[in-house]
N, C-alpha and C positions, 0 to 999 in steps of 0.2 A: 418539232422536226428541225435537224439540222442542214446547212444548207452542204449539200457535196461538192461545190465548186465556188471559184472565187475567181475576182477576175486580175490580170498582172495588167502591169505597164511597161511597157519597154518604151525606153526615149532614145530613139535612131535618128542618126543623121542619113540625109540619101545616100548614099550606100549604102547603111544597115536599112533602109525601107525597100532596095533594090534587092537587097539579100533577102530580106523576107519574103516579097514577091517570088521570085525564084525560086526559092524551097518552097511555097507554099502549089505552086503550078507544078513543081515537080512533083511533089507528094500526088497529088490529082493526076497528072498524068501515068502515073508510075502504076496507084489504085484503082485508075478509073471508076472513081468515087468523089462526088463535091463534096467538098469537109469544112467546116468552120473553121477560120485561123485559129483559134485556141486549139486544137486536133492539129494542126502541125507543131506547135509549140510540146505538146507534147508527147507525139512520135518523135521528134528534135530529141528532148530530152533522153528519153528511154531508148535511142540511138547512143544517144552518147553514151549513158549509163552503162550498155554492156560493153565498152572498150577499158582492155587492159587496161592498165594505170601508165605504164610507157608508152603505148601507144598515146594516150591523151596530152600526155608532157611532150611527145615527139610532134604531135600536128596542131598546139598551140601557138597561136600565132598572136602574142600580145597586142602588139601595131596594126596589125588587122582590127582585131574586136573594138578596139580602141577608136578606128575611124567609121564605126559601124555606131556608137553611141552618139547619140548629139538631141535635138530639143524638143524634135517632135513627138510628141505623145501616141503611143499606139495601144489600146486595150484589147487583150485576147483574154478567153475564157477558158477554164481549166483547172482540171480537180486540185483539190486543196493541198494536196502531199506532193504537187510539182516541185513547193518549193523545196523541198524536204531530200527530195532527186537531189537536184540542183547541188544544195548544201552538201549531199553528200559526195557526189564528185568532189566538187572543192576542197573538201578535206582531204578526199585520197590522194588529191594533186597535191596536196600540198604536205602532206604525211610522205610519200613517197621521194617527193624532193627535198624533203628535211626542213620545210620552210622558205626554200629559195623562190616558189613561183606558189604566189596564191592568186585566187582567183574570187571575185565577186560574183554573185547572182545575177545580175543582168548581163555580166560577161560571157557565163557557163550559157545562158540561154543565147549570147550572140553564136555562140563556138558552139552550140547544139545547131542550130541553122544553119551553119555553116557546113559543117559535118553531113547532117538531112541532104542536101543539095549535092555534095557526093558519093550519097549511097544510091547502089544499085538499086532496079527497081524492083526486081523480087525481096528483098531486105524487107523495103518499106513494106512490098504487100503484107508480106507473115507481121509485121512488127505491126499496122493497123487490125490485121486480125485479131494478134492476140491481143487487143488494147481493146477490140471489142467484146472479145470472150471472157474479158477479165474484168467485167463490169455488171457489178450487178442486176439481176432482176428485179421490172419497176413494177411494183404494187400494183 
């Protein structure tokens, strides 16, 4: 049996722990659903994921993400092809800009929270839903 999830790390500085908090209550208040931090990380993602590629270049906020990293260790859980999301943004961000703006993996996940925190709360409900429907059936 293989395992379907795996667990990340994100190292935030308080503000990126303040940003996680935030999107993670908003996500819950938004679904009216308690959900594991790994479950917003990735609603986060698959938020971000369905934005244009200009949109993603236009509300990239490097200095932002940037003061959201720092030493503290934080582990969430989440299926194994998160990172896979992740990596693909980055590429489009950085296909679409010709190379001018790339973006790292822990970055794409600060700028998914980040994002998470200003969507609507209907968004979030359909995007947990289908995240639940899109999961398969346990033995």
């Amino acid at each position: 049996m293989t395992r379907k999830s795996r667990v990340f790390k994100l190292r935030l500085s308080p503000l990126g722990k303040d940003l996680l908090v935030d999107a993670h209550c908003h996500l819950i208040r938004s679904t009216r659903a308690l959900l594991a931090w790994g479950t917003t990380l990735q609603v986060a993602v698959g938020h971000l994921d369905a934005f244009p590629v200009d949109r993603l270049i236009a509300e990239f906020d490097a200095s932002f993400c940037a003061a959201c990293l720092g030493p503290e260790e934080h582990h969430l859980g989440g299926p194994k092809g998160l990172n896979d999301v992740a990596a693909g943004i980055a590429a489009r961000v950085e296909d679409a800009s010709g190379g001018a703006v790339r973006i790292g993996i822990s970055v794409i996940y600060i700028f998914a929270i980040q994002q998470l925190l200003r969507a609507e709360p209907e968004l979030l409900r359909t995007a947990l839903q289908g995240l639940r429907s899109a999961r398969p059936a346990k033995d």
